[in-house]
C-alpha positions in Angstrom: 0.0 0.0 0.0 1.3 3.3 -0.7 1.1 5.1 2.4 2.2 8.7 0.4 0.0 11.2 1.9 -1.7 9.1 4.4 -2.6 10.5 7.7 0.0 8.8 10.2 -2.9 8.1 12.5 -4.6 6.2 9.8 -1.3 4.3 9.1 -1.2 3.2 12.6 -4.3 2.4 13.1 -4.2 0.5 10.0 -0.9 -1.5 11.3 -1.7 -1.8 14.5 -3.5 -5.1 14.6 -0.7 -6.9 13.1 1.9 -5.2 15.8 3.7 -7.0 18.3 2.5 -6.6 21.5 4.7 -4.4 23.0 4.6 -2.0 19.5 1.0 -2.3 20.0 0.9 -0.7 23.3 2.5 1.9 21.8 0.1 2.8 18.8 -2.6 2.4 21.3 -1.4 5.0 23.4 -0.5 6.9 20.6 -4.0 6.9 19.2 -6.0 7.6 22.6 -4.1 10.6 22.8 -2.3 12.1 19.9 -1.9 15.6 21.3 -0.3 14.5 24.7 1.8 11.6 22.9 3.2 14.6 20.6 4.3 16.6 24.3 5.9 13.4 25.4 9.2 12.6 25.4 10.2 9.1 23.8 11.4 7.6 27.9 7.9 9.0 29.0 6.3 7.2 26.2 8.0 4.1 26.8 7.7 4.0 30.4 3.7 4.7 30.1 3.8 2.0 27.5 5.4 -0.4 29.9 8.5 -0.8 27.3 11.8 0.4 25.9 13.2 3.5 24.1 14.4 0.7 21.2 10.3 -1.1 21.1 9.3 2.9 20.8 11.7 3.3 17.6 10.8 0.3 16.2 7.4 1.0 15.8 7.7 4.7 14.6 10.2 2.4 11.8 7.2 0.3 11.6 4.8 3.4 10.8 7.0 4.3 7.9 8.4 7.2 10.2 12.1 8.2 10.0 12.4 8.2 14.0 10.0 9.6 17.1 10.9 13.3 16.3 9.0 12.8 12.6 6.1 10.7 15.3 5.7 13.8 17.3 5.9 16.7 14.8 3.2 14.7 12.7 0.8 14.5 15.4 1.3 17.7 16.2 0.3 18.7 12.8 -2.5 16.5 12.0 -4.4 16.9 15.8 -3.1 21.0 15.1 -5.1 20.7 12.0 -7.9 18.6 13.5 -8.9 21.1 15.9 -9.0 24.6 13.7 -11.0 22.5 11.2 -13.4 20.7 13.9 -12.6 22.1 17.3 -11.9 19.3 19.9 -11.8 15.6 19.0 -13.8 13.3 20.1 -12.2 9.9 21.9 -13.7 6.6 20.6 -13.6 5.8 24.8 -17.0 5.4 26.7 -16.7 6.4 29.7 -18.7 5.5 33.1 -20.0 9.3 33.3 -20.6 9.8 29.7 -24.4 10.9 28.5 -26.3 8.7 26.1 -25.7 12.2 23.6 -22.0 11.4 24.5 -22.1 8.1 23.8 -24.1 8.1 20.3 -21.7 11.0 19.2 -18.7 8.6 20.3 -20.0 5.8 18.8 -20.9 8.1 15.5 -17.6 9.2 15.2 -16.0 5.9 15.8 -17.7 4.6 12.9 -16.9 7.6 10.7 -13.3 7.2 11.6 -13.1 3.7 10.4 -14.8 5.0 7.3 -12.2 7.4 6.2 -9.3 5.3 7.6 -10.7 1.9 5.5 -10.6 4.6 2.4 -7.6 6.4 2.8 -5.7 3.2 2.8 -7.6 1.2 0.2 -5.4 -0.3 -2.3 -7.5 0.3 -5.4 -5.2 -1.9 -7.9 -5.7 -5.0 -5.7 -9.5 -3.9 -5.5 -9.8 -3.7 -8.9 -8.0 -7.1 -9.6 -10.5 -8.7 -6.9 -13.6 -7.1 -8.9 -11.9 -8.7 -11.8 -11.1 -11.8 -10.2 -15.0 -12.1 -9.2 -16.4 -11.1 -12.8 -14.1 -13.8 -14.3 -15.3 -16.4 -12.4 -19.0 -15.8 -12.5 -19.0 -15.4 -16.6 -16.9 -19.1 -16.1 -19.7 -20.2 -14.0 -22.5 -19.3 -16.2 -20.6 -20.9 -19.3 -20.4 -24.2 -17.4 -23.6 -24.0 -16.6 -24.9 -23.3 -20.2 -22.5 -26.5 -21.5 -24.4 -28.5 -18.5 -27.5 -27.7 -19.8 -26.5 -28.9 -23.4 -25.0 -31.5 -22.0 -28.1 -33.0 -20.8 -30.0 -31.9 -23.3 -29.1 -34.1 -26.1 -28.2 -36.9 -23.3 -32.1 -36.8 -23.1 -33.1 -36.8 -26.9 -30.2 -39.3 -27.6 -32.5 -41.8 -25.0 -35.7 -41.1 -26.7 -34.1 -42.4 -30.0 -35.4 -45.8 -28.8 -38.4 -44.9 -27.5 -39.6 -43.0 -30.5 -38.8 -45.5 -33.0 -40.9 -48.1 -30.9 -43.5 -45.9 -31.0 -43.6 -45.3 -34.6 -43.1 -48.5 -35.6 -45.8 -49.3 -33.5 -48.2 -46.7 -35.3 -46.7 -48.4 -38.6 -47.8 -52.0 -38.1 -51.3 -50.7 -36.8 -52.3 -49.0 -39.6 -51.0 -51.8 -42.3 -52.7 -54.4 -40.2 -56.2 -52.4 -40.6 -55.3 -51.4 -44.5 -55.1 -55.3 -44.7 -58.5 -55.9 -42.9 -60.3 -53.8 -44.0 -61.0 -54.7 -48.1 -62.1 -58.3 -46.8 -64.5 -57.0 -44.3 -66.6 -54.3 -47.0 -66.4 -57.5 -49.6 -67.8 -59.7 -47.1 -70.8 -57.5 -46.5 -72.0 -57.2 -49.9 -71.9 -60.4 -50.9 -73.9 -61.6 -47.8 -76.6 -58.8 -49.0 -76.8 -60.3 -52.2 -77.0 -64.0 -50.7 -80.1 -62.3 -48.9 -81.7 -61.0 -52.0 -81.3 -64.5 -53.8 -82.6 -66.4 -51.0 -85.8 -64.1 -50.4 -86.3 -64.4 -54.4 
């Protein structure tokens, strides 16, 4: 993913499931507060984190940062920015005293956070090669199920060959078996009419 431009709170909350856990403590803190970890210095971080100066570095490496002073001047920018644009930020935290109006609004911007992070760090070539992936393999799927369907198709009329045949040479014999009877029968009747008239005579 090309992370170019990317908020570095998005990047880390991208990363941050697939942190170790002591690098995760880190980008957790880091994301609760943003403001205070840009005041802190990289022992207070640490320490609050329960870990060490190098575990700090490492995960500012990890966030595609050149070290913790590029950490802490980007948070100070971005939550600098954040605030003139939208005053203060909400925390994703519910707390024990918070209002159901606080919580919705939490909750609400939770959920639009996510939102913007999931789009800012889309990888649209690998999206578009999954849409890709998917259209392939239904047009496959609907040609296999066309060639099933022929399949079966003249599997069917290929066994009614027989059956038709029977049939027809069925019809066949019926119809030459009453062309045979039936000049016998009409001569039969005349001639016994006739026989009639002589005898009465």
């Amino acid at each position: 993913m090309d992370t170019a431009g990317v908020s570095v709170l998005v990047r880390i909350r991208a990363l941050t499931p697939s942190l170790h856990p002591a690098q995760r403590r880190v980008a957790e803190a880091v994301l609760r507060d943003p403001a205070g970890t840009a005041e802190l210095p990289i022992g207070r971080l640490a320490q609050e984190c329960a870990t060490s100066v190098a575990t700090v570095m490492r995960f500012c490496r990890s966030a595609g940062l050149s070290g913790y002073p590029e950490l802490r001047l980007a948070l100070a920018r971005e939550t600098g920015r954040e605030s003139a644009a939208e005053g203060p930020a909400l925390s994703a935290d519910i707390d024990r005293d918070d209002t159901l109006s606080d919580i919705v609004a939490k909750i609400g911007f939770s959920d639009a956070a996510a939102v913007q992070d999931t789009t800012a760090t889309l990888d649209l070539d690998a999206l578009a090669a999954a849409v890709d992936a998917v259209a392939t393999a239904s047009t496959a799927a609907a040609s296999a199920s066309r060639s099933r369907v022929a399949v079966v198709s003249c599997t069917a009329a290929a066994s009614l060959k027989p059956i038709l045949a029977t049939m027809s040479e069925s019809v066949s014999s019926r119809s030459m078996s009453a062309e045979s009877a039936g000049p016998s029968a009409a001569d039969s009747r005349p001639v016994s009419r006739a026989s009639a008239s002589r005898s009465s005579g």
